[in-house]
Every structure is written in structure tokens, then in C-alpha cells.
C-alpha positions in Angstrom: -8.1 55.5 54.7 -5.7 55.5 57.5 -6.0 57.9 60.3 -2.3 59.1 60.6 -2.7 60.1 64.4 -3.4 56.7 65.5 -2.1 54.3 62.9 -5.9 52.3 62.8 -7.4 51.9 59.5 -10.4 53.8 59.3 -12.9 50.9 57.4 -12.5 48.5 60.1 -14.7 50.5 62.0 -17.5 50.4 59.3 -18.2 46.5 59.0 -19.4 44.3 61.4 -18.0 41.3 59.6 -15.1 41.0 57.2 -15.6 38.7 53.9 -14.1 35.7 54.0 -12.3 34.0 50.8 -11.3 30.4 50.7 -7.8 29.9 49.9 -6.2 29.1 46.8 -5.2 25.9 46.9 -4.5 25.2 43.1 -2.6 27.3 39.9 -5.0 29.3 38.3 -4.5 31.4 35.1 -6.5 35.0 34.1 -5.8 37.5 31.3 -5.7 40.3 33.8 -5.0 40.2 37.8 -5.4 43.4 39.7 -4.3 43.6 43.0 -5.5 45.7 45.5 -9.1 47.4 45.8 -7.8 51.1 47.2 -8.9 53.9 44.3 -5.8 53.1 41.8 -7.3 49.2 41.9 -10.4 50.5 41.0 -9.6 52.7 38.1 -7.5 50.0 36.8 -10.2 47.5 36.7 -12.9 49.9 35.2 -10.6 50.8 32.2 
């Protein structure tokens, strides 16, 4: 969540480290790709 009065993202604030993901360096292919993790993300990927 953003807080509005500051413009800082709230979750930074929770983690001591941020995960790290190598990069894609290759084409991949998937039956489904959801992007984003925020609630719609979620929902999306649970139905």
C-alpha cells in the first residue's frame, strides 16, 4: 500500500531484504502469465 501523504510504499518498510530473481535471459512459453502480485494478481491466480 502506498501512503498517499508521502509517496513511500508502505512494504519496504517491512523486509529486511528484498528477493532477488535472476534475469531472464532466454524465450520461455506458459499457458498462463500473471503479472503483478497486488490483490487483483492474487485473485487471478487462485481462480
Amino acid at each position: 500500500m502506498m501512503n498517499l501523504q508521502s509517496g513511500n510504499y508502505y512494504w519496504e518498510t517491512t523486509m529486511d531484504e528484498f528477493p532477488a530473481f535472476p534475469v531472464l535471459d532466454k524465450d520461455i512459453s506458459c499457458d498462463v502469465l500473471i503479472i503483478g502480485g497486488g490483490s487483483s494478481g492474487a485473485q487471478c491466480a487462485h481462480l
